[in-house]
N, C-alpha and C positions, 0 to 999 in steps of 0.2 A: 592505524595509530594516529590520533587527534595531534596536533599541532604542539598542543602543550609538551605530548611526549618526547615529540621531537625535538623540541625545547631543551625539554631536560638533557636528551638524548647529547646533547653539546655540549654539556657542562661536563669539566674535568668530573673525578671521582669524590673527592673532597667536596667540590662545589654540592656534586648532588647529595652527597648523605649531608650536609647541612641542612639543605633544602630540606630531604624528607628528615631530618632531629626537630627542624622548625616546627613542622606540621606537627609533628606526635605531641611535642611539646605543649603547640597550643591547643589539642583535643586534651592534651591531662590536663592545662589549665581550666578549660572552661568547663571537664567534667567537675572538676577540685570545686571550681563555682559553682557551680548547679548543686552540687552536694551542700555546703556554704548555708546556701540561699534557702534550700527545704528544711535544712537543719534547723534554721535562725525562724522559722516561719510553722516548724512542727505539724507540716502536713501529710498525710499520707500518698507518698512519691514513691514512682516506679521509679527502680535504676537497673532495669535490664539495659543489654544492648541498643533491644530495638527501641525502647523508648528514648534512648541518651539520640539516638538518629532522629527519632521523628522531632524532638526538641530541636535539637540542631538545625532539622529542614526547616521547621519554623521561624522559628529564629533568624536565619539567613534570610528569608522569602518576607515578611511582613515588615511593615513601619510602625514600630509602638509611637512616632510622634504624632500620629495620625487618628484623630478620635474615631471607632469606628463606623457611631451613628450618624459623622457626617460623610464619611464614604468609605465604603466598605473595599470599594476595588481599590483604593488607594492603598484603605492600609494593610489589606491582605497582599498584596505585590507590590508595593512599595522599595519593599526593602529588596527584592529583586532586582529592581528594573534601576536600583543606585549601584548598585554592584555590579548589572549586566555590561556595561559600559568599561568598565575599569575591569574586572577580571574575565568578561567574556563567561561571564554566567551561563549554562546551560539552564533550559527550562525542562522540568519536569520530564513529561512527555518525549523531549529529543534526548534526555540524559539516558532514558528507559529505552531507547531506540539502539544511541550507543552502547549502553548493557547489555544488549542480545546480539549487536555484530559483535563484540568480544568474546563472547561465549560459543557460537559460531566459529568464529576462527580457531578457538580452543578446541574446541569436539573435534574439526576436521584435523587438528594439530596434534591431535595426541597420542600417543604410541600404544597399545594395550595389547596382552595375550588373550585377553579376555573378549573374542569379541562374533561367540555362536550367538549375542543377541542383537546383534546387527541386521538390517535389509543388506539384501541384496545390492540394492540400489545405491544405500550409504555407505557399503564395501565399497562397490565403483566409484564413488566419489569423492570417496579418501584418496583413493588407487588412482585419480584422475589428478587432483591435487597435487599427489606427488612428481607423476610424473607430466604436468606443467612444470613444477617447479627444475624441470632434471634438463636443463639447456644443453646441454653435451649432447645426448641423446637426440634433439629436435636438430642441432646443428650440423651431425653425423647424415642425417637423415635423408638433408637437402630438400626439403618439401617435395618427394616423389610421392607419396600419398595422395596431398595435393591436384597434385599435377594428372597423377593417374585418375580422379574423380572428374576431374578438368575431362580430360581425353575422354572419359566414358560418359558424359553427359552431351561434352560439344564437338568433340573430335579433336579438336585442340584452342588453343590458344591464336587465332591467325596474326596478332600482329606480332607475337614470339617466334611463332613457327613456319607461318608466311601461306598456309593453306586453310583451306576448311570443306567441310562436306555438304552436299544438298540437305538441308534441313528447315524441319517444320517446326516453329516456336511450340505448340501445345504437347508433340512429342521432347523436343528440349524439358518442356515444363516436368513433366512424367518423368523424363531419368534423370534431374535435377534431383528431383524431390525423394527418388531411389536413391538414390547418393548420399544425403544430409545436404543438400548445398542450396545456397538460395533458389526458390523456386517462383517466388510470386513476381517477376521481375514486369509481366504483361498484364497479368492477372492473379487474384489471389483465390483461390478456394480453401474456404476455413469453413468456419462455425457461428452461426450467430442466435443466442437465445430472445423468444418471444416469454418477454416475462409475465405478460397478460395467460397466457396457455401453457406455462411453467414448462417450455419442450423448445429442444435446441434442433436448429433446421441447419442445412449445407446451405454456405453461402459463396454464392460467385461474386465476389465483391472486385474492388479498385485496388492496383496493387498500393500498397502503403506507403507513404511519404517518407523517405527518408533525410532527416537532416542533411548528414553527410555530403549526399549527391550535390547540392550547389559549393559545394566545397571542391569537390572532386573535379566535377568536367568542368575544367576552365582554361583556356589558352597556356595559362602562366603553370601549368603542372605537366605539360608536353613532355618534358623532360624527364622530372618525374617518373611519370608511368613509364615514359620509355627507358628509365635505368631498372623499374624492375621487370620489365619483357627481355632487359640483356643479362638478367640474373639468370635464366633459366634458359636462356637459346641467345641468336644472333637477328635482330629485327632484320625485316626484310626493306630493300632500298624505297619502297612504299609508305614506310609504315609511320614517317611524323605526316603523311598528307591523311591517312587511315585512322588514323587517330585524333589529327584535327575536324573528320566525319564523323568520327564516334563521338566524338563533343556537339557535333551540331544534332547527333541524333537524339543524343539522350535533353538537351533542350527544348527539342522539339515533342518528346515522349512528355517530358515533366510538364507544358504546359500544357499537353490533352489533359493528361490526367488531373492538373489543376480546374480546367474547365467543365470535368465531368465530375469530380466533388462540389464544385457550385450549385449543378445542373440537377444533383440527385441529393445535395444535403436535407431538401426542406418533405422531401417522398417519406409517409409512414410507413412501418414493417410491411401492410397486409398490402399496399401499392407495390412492395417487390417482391411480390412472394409470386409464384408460377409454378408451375409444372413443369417439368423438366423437356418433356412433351413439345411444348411452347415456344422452346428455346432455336427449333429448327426454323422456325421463321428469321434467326439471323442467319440468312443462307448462305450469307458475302462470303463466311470467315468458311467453308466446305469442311465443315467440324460436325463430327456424328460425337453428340455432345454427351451421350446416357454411355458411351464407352469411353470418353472420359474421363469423365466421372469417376467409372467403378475405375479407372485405371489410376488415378492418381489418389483418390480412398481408400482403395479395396475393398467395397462397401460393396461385394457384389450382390447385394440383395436390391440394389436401386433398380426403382422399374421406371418406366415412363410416365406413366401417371403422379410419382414420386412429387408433392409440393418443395419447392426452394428459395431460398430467399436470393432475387437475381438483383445487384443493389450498383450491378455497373453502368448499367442501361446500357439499349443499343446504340446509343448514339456513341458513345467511347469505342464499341466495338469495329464501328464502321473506322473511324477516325485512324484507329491501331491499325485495322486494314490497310489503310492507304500509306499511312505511314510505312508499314514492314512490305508493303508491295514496291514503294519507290528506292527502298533502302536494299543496298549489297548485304547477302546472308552476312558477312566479313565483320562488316559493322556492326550488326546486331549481337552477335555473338561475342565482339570486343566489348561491347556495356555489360553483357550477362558474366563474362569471366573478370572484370572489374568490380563488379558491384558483391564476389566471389572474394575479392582479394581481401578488398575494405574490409568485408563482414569476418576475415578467419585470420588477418594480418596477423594477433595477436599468437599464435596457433605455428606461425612460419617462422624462417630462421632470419636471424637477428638484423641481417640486409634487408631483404623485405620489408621486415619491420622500421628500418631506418627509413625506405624509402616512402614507405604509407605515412608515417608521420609526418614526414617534408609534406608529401601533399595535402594534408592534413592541418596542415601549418601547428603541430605538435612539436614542438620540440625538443622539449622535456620530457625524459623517456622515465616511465612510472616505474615503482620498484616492483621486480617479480612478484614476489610474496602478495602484493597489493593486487597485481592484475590477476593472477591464479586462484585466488580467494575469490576476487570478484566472479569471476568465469567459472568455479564451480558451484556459486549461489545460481548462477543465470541459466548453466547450464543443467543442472541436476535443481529442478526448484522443487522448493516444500521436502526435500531430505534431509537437509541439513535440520532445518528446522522440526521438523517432524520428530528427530533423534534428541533434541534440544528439550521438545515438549516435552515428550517421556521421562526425561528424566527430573525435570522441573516442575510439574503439576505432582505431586504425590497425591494419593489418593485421599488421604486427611485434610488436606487443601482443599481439594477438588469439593469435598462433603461439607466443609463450613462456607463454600462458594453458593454452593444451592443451597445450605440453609440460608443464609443472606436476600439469595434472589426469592425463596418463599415468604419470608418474613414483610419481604418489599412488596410482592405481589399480597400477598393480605391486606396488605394499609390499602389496596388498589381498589378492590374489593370493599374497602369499609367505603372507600372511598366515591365506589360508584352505587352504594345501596342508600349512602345520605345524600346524594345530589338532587336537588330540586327542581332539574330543568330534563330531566333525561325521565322519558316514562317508563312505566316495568319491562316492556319486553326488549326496550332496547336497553336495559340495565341488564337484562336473565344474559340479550346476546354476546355484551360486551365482557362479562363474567364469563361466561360459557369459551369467547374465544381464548380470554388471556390464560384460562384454566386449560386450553389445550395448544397454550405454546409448548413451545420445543427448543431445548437450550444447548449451543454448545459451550464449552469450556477449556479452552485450551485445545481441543481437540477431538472429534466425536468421530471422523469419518477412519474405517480398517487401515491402519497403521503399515500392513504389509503390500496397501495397493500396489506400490513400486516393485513388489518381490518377482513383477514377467518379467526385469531383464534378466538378461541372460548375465552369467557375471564373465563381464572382460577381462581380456590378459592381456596387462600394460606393459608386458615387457617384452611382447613380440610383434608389437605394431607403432606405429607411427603415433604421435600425441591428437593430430588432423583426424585421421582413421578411427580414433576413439571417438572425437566431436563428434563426427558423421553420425555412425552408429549412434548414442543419444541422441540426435538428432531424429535419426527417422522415427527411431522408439516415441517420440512426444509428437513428433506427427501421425505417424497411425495414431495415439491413445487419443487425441484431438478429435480425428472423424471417426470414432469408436463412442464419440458420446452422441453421434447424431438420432436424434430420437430419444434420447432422455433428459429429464427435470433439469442439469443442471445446475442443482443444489451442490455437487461437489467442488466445482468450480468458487462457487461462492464462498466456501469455508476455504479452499484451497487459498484463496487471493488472499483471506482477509487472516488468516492463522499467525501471518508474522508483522503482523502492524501493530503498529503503538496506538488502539483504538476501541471501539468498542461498536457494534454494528444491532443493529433488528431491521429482518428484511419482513417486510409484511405480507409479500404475496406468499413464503414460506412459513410465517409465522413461526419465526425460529429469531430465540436472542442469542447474538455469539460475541462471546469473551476472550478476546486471542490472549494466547500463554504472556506474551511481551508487558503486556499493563498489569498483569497480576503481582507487580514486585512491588516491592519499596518505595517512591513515599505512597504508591497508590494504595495498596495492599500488603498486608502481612498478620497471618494470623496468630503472630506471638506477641500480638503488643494488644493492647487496651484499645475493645472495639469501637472504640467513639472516633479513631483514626479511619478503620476499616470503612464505617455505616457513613461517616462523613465525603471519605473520597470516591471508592468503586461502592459503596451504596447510592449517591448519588450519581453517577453514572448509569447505574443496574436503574435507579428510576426515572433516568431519563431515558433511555431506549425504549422501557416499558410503558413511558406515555405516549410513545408511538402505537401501542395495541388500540388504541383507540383512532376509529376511522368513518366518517360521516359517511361513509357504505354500509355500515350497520346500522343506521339508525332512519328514524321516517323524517317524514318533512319540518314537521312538528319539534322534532327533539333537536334535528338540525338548526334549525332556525333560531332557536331560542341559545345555544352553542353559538352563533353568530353573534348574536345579539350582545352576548357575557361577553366575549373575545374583545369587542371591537374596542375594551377597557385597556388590551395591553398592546393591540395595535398604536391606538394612540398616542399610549404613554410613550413606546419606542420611538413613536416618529421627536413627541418633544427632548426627549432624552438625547438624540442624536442630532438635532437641530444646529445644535454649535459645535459639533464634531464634524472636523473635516473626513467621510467615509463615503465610497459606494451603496453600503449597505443602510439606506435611508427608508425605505419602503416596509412597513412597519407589517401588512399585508403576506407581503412573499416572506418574511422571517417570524411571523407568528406561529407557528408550524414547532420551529426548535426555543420560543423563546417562551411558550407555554411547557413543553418536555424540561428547559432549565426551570422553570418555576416549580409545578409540581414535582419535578423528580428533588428536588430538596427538601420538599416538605414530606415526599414517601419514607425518602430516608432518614427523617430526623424523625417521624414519629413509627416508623420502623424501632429506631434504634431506643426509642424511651418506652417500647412495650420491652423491648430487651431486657434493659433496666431494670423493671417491674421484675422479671425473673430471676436476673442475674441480678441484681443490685449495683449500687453507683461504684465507680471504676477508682483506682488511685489517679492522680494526676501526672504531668509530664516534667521531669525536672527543670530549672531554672527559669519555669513561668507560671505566672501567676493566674490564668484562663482555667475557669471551671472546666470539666471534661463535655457540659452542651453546647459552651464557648467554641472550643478545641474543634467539634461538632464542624462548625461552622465554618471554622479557618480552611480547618480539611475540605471541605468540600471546595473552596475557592483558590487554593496553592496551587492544586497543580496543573490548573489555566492559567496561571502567570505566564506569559511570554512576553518576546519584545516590544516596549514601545511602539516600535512603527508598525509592527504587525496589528497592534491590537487596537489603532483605532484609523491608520492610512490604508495599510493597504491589504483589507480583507480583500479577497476574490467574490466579483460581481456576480459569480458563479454562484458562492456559497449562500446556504440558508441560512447558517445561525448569523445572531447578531454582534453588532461588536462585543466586543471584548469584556469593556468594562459595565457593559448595559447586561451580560451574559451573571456577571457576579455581583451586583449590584441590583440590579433590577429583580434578580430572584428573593434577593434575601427583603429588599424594602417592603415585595409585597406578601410573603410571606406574616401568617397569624402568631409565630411563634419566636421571628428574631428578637424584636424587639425585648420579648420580656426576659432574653438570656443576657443578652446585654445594655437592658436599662434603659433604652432609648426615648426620648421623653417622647409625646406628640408631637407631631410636625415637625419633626428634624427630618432631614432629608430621607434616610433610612428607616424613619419610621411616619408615613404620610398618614394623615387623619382615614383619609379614603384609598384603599385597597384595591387593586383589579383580584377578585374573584371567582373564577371559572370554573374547577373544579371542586376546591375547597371551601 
């Protein structure tokens, strides 16, 4: 629940139904005016719902004081970024983000008898929801689950229980990772794909940085830790000196591992890649390293010969050596059952949890609901949302989606047969590739992958005993893809972002379900909305098919040559803008994809036209529907001020902000003449950069 709600959430009952009579009130006034207005003007006006919305989104997002041929970004977000201040505006994009955690939360929230069309897995994860939410039952419980994981991975706890066993950290590692429980605490063995050979290798990598940790082992949490070691036994009269070594150990672990992320950051994939073979030349650590492997994979097909990506280097190996050779087993084992606690806190009973958060310096204890939500997005990923697609891409949707994206792809095509710098064969290749893209759309990849779990029974185990169990389940399915493309991964990650993706080495455009809504998309309004917002998107990703690997010397060069038109222009455009992103070079890449993917989509949408004929307009504004065009394409990049022109990320390729919505339309053949722009006004420059068009 956003801030506002909880807002409300504080007002007596009176207050808030005022509040919401106010609102209603003033959507029937300004409908009553938009009505008014087209009456008085006798034009032919939509007054569906969705258009009374997409007016409205206008409306609120643009600044009619703002002429547009003198700047487009202004007066397309204008009226945004007056309002962002004072009401706490969302922008497009994070409203559409919010829109699908609510809906989420709804799916997993709702009660039905109806539910033989569920996975498996979205059973479990209703079923997990619940009982997170069932604190009686975790409290009853006393973390013996827990504890029993504890004992079966490390024998115990020694500064709780004041013993411990002869043990070898890469066996720890092994029945850690049988357990569900943190496993990569020395070393991490995961996955990592080569996107040049589209194939996922085992990777012995560095264990991973954890925030947390400089949090955790610090003098001043002594206490702390030791009130939850007396949660669960009686410390032993050793145990603040054993604990003040298990601070200096894991200091001393964090700064190898900092040392050897330095040492191996700047190494390419095929520098760590080895043979499994290979690896017995680190003889220090007396690890017969090919068992394992299969031991902690169960990949028992690995042979020696086996390639792997080794990305820890020896030199960490030795180091960890010497380190766990001078360190009491006691010790080591008090960082692995901590960094145990940290990560499942959330999971134990309500002491624990009190005490993680003191060291934590948390003290503000979140609402159930909030953390159980959280926790079955994190733990059960791509279910919820998976359940979410399904019922939100209809297949009527889903078909006006690909006709859109063929209609974009055609203008692509006229558009690479009229180019004058690009010769035949690399025009046949570039056709030929984007003609065997591959699209997804909300969703492409078997819907029922999740249906291997097994389905659990939450009401004869422990809430911890469920984690585990999903846990191990998405560790096997992890090293169950070694050896393959990979491509699932990628639809996986990217299915519930507010975004829109083309990965090139796959030659796949993907559409995730969350941006297919409202103001971006909807196929029950007047498609000049549609071809304006997620058409230009759809041709921006598309001007990604295009890639100076297809082409010869010749066709490259002279593509150089056209460019160096908009390189420039970005650099003067940004000149008086305080931004990172000054280098007109490294962002030419997405600020030609904004360019053209405007112009795909606007002469997309006018072959439309020619078939379907000219559209009604929008209520309470006076913007022709190629205007409208145009708007849409640039609202919903409005975001905040200081993002859009301080502090992009030095990371990112595209350019600012208002260079992003304004730079595409200026040089653009077709803004000016929709809205009137004389010569040489800003938005309409005598000279063009033209590269593709």
């Amino acid at each position: 629940m956003d801030k506002w709600s909880e807002k409300l959430q504080e007002r007596s009952k009176l207050e808030r139904n005022l509040i919401v009579s106010v609102i209603v009130l003033g959507l029937l006034c300004f409908v009553f005016f938009v009505f008014l207005v087209a009456i008085r003007k006798g034009r032919d006006v939509c007054y569906s719902p969705q258009c009374i919305e997409a007016s409205y989104h206008i409306l609120s997002t643009i600044d009619q004081s703002i002429d547009p041929c003198q700047d487009f970004y202004k007066f397309t977000c204008g009226g945004f970024h007056k309002t962002t201040l004072a009401t706490k505006k969302r922008s497009t994009l994070t409203d559409l983000q919010y829109h699908q955690t609510a809906k989420l939360n709804e799916i997993l929230l709702e009660t039905s008898n109806n539910t033989q069309n569920y996975s498996i897995a979205f059973e479990n994860q209703k079923e997990f929801y619940k009982a997170c939410l069932n604190t009686t039952f975790i409290e009853k419980n006393n973390d013996t689950g827990f504890l029993e994981s504890i004992r079966q991975a490390t024998g115990s706890w020694p500064l709780s229980h004041g013993f411990v066993e002869d043990l070898y950290w890469p066996e720890v590692m092994v029945k850690s990772k049988e357990k569900g429980l943190v496993h990569d605490f020395f070393l991490s063995v995961g996955i990592k794909k080569d996107e040049r050979r589209n194939k996922v290798f085992l990777d012995v990598a560095l264990p991973p940085k954890r925030s947390f940790e400089k949090k955790v082992f610090k003098e001043v949490n002594l206490e702390g830790i030791l009130n939850i070691a007396r949660t669960w036994g009686d410390p032993t009269l050793s145990a603040t000196w054993e604990l003040r070594e298990t601070i200096k150990f894991a200091r001393n672990l964090s700064k190898i591992i900092e040392n050897a992320y330095s040492q191996t950051k700047n190494l390419t994939l095929t520098q760590q890649k080895t043979p499994i073979s290979a690896l017995k030349n680190v003889s220090f650590l007396k690890l017969h390293w090919l068992s394992f492997l299969k031991n902690i994979t169960k990949q028992n097909y690995l042979k020696q010969d086996d390639v792997i990506v080794f990305s820890t280097g020896e030199e960490y190996l030795k180091e960890l050596y010497y380190l766990i050779q001078s360190t009491s087993t006691k010790l080591w084992v008090n960082y692995i059952v901590i960094l145990n606690i940290i990560n499942d806190y959330e999971y134990l009973s309500s002491k624990v949890g009190e005490y993680v958060r003191e060291v934590l310096n948390e003290p503000q204890k979140p609402k159930r609901s909030e953390v159980c939500y959280r926790k079955a997005i994190e733990l059960f990923p791509h279910v919820a949302e998976t359940e979410y697609i399904k019922r939100s891409l209809t297949k009527e949707k889903k078909n006006r989606i690909e006709k859109l994206i063929e209609n974009v792809k055609e203008e692509i095509i006229h558009s690479v047969k009229d180019n004058a710098w690009m010769n035949l064969n690399d025009q046949k290749s570039s056709i030929e590739f984007l003609k065997n893209m591959k699209q997804a759309i909300g969703w492409t990849v078997n819907e029922t992958q999740n249906d291997n779990f097994e389905r659990l029974n939450m009401s004869s185990v422990s809430l911890i005993e469920i984690v585990h169990t999903v846990r191990r389940y998405y560790f096997d399915r992890t090293y169950d893809k070694i050896g393959s493309s990979g491509i699932d991964d990628i639809l996986e990650d990217t299915m519930a972002s507010v975004n829109a993706y083309y990965v090139h080495d796959l030659n796949i455009l993907i559409l995730p379900a969350p941006i297919l809504y409202p103001p971006v998309y909807d196929p029950s309004r007047p498609q000049y909305l549609n071809y304006g917002s997620l058409g230009h998107i759809i041709g921006h990703e598309l001007t990604h098919t295009f890639s100076n690997n297809l082409w010869n010397n010749d066709t490259r060069k002279k593509f150089e040559e056209n460019a160096q038109c908009i390189v420039k222009d970005y650099e003067k455009f940004v000149t008086d803008i305080e931004s990172t992103q000054k280098n007109g070079a490294e962002t030419l890449r997405e600020n030609l994809a904004d360019l053209l993917g405007i112009n795909l989509a606007y002469t997309a949408y006018q072959r439309w036209t020619d078939d379907h004929g000219v559209e009604t307009q929008l209520p309470g504004l006076s913007y022709t529907p190629n205007q409208l065009f145009w708007i849409m394409a640039s609202t919903y990049m409005c975001s905040d001020n200081n993002f859009d022109q301080k502090d992009t990320d030095s990371m990112d390729i595209h350019g600012v902000q208002n260079y992003r919505i304004a730079g595409a339309v200026m040089h653009s053949p077709y803004f000016s003449d929709d809205f009137l722009c004389p010569v040489d006004t800003p938005m309409n420059p005598g000279k063009k950069c033209k590269v593709y068009l």
